[in-house]
N, C-alpha and C positions, 0 to 999 in steps of 0.2 A: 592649313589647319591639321592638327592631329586628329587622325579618326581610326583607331585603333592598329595600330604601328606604322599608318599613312604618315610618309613625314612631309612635313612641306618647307621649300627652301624660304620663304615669305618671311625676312624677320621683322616685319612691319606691324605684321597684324597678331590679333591675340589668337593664342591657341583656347583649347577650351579647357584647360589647366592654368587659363588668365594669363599667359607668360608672354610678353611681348614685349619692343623698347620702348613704347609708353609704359608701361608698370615697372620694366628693372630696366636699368643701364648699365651696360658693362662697367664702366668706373664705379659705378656704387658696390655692385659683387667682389671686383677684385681684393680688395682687405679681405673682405669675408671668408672667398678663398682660397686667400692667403692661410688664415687662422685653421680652417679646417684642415686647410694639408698638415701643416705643422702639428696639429693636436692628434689628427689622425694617424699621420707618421709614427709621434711617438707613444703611441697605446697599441699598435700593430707591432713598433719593433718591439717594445716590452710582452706580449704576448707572443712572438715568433722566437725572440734568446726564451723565455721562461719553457717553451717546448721543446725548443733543441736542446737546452739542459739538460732538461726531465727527459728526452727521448735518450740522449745519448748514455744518460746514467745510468737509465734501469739498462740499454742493450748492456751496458759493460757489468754491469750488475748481474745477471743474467748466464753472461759468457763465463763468468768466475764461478759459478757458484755450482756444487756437485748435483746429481742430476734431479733426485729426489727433495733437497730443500729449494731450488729451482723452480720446481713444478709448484710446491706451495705457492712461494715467492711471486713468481709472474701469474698463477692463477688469481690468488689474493689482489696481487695490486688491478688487476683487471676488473677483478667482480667490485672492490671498492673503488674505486677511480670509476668504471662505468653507471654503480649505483648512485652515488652522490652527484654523478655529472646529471645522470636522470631527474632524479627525485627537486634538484634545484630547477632547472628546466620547467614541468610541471607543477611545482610549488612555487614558483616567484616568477618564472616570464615564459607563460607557454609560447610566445611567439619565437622564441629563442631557437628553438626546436628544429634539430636540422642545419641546413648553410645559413637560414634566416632571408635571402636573397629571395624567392616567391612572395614571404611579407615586405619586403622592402618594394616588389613590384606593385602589391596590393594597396602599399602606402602613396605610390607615385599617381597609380590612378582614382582613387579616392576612395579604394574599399573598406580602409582599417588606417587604425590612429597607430602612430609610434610612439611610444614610451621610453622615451632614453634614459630616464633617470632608474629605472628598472633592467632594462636591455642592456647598458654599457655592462653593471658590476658582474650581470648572471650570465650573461653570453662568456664574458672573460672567464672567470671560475669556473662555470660549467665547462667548456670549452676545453680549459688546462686539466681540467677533472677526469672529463672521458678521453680527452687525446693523450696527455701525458698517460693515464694506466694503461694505454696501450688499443684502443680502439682504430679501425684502420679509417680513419676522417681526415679533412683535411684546416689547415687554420686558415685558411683566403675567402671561407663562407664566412667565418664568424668578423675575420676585419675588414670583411663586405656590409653586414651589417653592424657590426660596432662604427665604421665609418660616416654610413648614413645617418646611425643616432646622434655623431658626432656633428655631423650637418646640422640637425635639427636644434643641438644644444648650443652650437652657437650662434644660431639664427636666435635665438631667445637670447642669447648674450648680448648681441645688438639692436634687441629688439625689433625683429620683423618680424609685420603685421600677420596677422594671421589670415592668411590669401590662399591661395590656387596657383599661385605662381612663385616667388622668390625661395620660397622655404623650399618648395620641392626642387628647386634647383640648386639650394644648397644640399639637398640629403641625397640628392645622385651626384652631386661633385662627389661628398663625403665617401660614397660607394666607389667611385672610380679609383677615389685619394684608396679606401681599402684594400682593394684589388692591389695596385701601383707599387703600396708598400708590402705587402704580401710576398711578391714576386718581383722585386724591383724591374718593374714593367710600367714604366708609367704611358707609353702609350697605347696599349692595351688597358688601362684601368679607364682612361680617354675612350678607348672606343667601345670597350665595354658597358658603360654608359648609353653612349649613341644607338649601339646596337641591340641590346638586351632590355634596358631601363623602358626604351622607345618615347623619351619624352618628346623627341621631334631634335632635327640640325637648325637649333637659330644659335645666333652669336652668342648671348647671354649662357646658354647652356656647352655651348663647346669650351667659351673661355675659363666657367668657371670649374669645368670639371679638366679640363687642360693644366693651368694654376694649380688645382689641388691636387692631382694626379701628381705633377713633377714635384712638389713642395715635401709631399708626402714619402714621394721615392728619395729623394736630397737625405731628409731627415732619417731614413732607413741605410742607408748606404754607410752614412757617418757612423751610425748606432752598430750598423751588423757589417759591413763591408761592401766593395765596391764592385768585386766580383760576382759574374753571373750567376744566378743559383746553382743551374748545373752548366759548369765550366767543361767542355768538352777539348779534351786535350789529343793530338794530334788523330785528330778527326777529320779524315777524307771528304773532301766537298763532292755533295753528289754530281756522276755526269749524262748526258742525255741518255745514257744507254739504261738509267735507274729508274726513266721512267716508266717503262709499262709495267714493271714491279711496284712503283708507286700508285698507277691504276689500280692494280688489284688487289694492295695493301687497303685504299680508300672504301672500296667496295666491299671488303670484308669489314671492314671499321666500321660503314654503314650498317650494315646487318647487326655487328657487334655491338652497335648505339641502341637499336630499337630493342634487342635484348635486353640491354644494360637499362634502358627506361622503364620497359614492361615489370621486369623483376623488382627495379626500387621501389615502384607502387605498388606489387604484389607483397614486397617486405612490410611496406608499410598497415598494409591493410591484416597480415598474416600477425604483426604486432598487436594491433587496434584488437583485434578477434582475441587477443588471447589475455587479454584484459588483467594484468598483474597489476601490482603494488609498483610505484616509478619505480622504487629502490630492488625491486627484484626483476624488475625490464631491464635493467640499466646491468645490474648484474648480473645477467643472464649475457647479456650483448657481452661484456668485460670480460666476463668467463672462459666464452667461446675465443674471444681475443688473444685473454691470456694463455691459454691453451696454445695459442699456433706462436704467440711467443716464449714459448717454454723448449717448442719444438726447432723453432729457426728464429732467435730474438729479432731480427732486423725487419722480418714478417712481419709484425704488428706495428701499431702507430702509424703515420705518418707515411711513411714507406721511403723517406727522400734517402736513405742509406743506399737501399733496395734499387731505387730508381739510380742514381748512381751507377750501381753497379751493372745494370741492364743498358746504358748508355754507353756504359764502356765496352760493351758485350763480353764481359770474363763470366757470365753463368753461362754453367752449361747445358747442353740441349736437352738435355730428359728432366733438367729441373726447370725450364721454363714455362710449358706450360702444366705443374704442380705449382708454381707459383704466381702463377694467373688465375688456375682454380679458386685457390688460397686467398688470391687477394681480393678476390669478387665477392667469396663467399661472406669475408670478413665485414667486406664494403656494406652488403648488405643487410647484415645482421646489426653491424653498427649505427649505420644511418635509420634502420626500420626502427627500432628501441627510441630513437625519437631523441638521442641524446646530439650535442651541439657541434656541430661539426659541418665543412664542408664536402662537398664531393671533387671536384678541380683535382685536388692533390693525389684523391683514391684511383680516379681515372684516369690521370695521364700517367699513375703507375704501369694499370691495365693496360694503356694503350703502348705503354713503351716496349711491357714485357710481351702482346702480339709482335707487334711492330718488329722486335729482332726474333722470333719464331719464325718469321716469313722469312723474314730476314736471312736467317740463317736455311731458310730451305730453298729459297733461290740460291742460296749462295754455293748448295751441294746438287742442286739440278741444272743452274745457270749460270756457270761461274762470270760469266764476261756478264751480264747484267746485272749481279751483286759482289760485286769481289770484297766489299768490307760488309758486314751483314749489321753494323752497331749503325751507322746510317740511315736505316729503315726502325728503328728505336725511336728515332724524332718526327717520323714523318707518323708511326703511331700514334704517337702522345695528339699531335695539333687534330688528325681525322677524327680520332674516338672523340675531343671535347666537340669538335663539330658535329657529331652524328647528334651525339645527346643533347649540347646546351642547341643546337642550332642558330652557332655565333661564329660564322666561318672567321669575318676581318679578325676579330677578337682571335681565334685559335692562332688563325696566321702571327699574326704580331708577337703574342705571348710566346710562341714556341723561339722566333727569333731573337724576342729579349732575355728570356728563359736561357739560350744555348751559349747567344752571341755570336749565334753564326749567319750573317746576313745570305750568306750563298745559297744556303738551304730553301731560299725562298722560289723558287721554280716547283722543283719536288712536292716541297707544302701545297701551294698551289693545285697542282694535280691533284694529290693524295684525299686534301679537304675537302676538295669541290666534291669529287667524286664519292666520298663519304656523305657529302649533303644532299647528293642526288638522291643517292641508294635511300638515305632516310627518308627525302620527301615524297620519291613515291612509295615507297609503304605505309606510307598515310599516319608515320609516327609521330604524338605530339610533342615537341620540344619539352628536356624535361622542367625545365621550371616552370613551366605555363600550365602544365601539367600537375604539378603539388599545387599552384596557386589556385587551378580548380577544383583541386579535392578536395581542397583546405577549407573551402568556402563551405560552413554550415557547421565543419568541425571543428569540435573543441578537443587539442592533442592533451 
């Protein structure tokens, strides 16, 4: 039985979400999906090209233009991009609001109804609204939950019943399918699921978020390409000797999560308090936004240019940590305004750009235990998502689907664990368990 993230290996018996192989059978879910990876795929790569467009055009936009119409320019499209992305948000789907992933957990357990026919158009627009002007968010929250709504809309395509069981095990495949195609990760979107969702490991729930997971990534691959997100090119496989830098990369990552939690609920609440008009939260977020891309275009948005470049380690040492500052501030300012956005993308910027910080300071106090310092950039990225989401398999995996560097997987290992440690005895709560508590009573 499920008892609150108790999993139990029993696929015989019902959970208390009714899911067991008396109510669904794996052959009856597979079609199903099937249909959800495929539809999910392609609403995530269309929302993932529509960003990379929009991101890449205002950076080149931006780069061209003299300094003074510049600053209008990238302020402008910040403060309207982030207004509208708001004001849609709280005028047509407040659950939208943020990565949408704590509503989707609040869905799985029975606390709140999903509305897909609402959720799909306003998560997407909104989404492209505050991410394309330039807010530093990320798109793997919003095609986490456009996926789940995806689940639910085709559950009503084939008409299933309205239960405790089947439907929610279509709207966490649909979440995994999100995840998968996001970051063509489809094992990771699989155990993200397992891990996070906590619906319980029975067959019905591994197969069909397995299925959707890969279905979803196929149809992304074809749409956007086959290549890793970020493709690391003649990148040193770390060796034993990277590991006790990897310890103490982990443990600062720890620390640097329960920071990273503490202040997004501080943001959050420091917005709620300050009680504007959506359209002027939103641009107020955008503004700030537009501001730091006015000053460094590749700063704002997305950060995947940014990230890039911290992977390769070509920034240099006295701008990386102003562009950690930068991106945290951004992170925060953006996600607190309440507009639609993930965190996944903002973080594992963060953690990339600590990650070669260390990186590169072992590498000028200890040269034989970091001789390449762009190595410690990826073992960043997987700690910080594990300090915050407290979803180690999940960081593990992702970062390797993410790089396509299976080697790395020793290092990860260390670096996460040791970042989940740090977390869990400072007694920090995971952050999405965390909004899903807050969330409860409030109306954003």
């Amino acid at each position: 039985m499920v008892n609150h993230g108790r999993i139990s290996m029993d696929s015989h018996s019902s959970t208390e979400f009714g899911l067991g192989t008396a109510e669904v059978k794996r052959r009856h879910i597979l079609p199903k999906a099937l249909v959800i990876g495929l539809v999910a795929g392609l609403l995530a790569s269309a929302f993932r090209i529509a960003l990379q467009r929009s991101e890449l055009a205002r950076i080149a936009w931006l780069e061209r233009l003299p300094a003074l119409p510049g600053f209008f320019v990238a302020v402008g499209l910040g403060v309207l991009g982030g207004g509208i992305g708001v004001w849609l948000v709280r005028r047509m789907a407040p659950e939208t609001s943020g990565s949408g992933i704590p509503h989707l957990k609040s869905v799985v357990l029975g606390e709140e109804q999903l509305h897909w026919r609402r959720v799909l158009p306003v998560k997407f627009a909104a989404g492209l609204s505050a991410i394309g002007g330039g807010m530093a968010l990320g798109r793997e929250g919003p095609t986490i939950q456009m996926g789940g709504a995806t689940g639910l809309m085709v559950s009503s395509w084939f008409r299933v019943k309205p239960g405790e069981g089947e439907r929610k095990a279509l709207i966490s495949a649909g979440a995994g399918a999100g995840l998968a195609a996001a970051f063509n990760a489809p094992l990771a979107g699989m155990i993200f699921v397992l891990e996070e969702l906590q619906l319980g490991l029975t067959p019905v729930i591994f197969v069909a978020a397995f299925l959707a997971s890969v279905t979803a990534d196929v149809v992304c691959r074809v749409l956007t390409g086959e290549t890793p997100v970020f493709a690391l090119h003649d990148v040193h496989a770390p060796s034993l000797a990277a590991l006790p830098v990897a310890l103490i990369l982990g443990g600062l990552a720890g620390l640097g999560g329960v920071v990273f939690n503490r202040a997004l609920i501080g943001s959050l609440d420091a917005f709620r308090r300050l009680a504007w008009p959506p359209f002027a939260t939103g641009a107020l977020a955008g503004g700030i936004a537009g501001l730091a891309a006015w000053l460094y275009p590749a700063s704002s948005g997305s950060g995947g240019l940014l990230a890039e470049r911290a992977l390769a380690g070509v920034i240099a040492v006295r701008w990386v940590l102003v562009l950690l500052a930068v991106r945290f501030i951004l992170t925060m300012t953006g996600y607190g305004s309440g507009a639609a956005g993930g965190i996944f993308a903002p973080l594992l910027l963060i953690g990339a750009l600590a990650g070669l910080a260390v990186g590169k300071a072992a590498h000028v106090l200890v040269p034989s235990l970091a001789p390449h310092a762009e190595i410690f950039a990826v073992l960043g990225m997987g700690a910080l998502l594990t300090a915050i989401v407290r979803a180690p398999l999940t960081a593990i995996v992702l970062m390797i689907e993410l790089t396509g560097k299976y080697d790395f997987m020793l290092p990860l290992l260390v670096c996460c664990f040791a970042a989940y440690g740090v977390a869990e005895a400072l007694g920090d709560t995971p952050i999405y368990e965390a909004l899903r508590e807050r969330s409860k009573g409030t109306t954003r």
